[in-house]
C-alpha positions in Angstrom: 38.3 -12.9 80.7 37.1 -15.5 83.2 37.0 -14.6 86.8 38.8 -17.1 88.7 37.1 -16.9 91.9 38.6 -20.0 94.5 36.6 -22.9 94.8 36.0 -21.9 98.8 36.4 -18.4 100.6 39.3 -17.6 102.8 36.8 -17.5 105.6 35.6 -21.5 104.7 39.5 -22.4 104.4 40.3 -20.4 107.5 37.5 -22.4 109.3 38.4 -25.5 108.4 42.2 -24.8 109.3 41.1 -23.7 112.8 39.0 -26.7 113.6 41.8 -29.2 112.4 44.3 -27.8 115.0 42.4 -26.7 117.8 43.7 -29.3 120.2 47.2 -28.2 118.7 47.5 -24.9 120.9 51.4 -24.3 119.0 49.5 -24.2 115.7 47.9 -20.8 114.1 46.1 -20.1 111.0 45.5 -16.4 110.3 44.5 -14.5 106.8 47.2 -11.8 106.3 47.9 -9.3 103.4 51.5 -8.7 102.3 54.9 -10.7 102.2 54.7 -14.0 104.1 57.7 -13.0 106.2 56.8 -9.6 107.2 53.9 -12.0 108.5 56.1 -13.7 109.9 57.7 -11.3 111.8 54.9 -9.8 113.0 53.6 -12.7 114.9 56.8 -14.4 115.7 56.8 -17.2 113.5 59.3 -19.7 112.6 58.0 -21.8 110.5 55.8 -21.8 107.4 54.1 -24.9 106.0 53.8 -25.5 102.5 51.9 -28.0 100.7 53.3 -29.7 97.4 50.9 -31.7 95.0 52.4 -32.3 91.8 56.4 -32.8 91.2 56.2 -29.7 89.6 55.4 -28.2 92.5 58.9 -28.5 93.9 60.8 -26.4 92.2 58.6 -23.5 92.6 58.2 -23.9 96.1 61.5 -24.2 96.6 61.9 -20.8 94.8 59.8 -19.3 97.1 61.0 -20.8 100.3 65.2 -19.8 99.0 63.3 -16.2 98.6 61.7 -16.1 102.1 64.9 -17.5 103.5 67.4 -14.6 102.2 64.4 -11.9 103.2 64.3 -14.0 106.8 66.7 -16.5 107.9 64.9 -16.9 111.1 62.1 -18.8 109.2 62.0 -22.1 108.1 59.5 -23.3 105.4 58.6 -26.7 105.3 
């Protein structure tokens, strides 16, 4: 078995995340453990942003985002 460790650390990723949107004060980047809408819900988000590379992509994204709408309908992923 290869450990797949990620390319950069959530610290780096969280780094760069905050200094991309600091002059965006309605935008927040936070390291949580758990389900994305209990998250969500904890910090009063409405909105989740999700990248999508590959066509591919869509369909599971869209998986997830159907999921996190019928655990939350007061969150929107985009």
């Amino acid at each position: 078995n290869i450990n797949k460790q990620p390319m950069f650390s959530e610290a780096q990723r969280l780094k760069w995340l905050q200094e991309i949107y600091a002059n965006h004060p309605k935008v927040e980047a936070i390291v949580y453990d758990g389900l994305t809408v209990d998250c969500c819900r904890e910090v009063g988000a409405q909105f989740i942003v999700r990248g999508i590379r590959y066509v591919n992509d869509f369909e599971y994204e869209k998986a997830i985002a159907d999921m996190n709408r019928s655990l939350e309908g007061n969150v929107e992923t985009i």
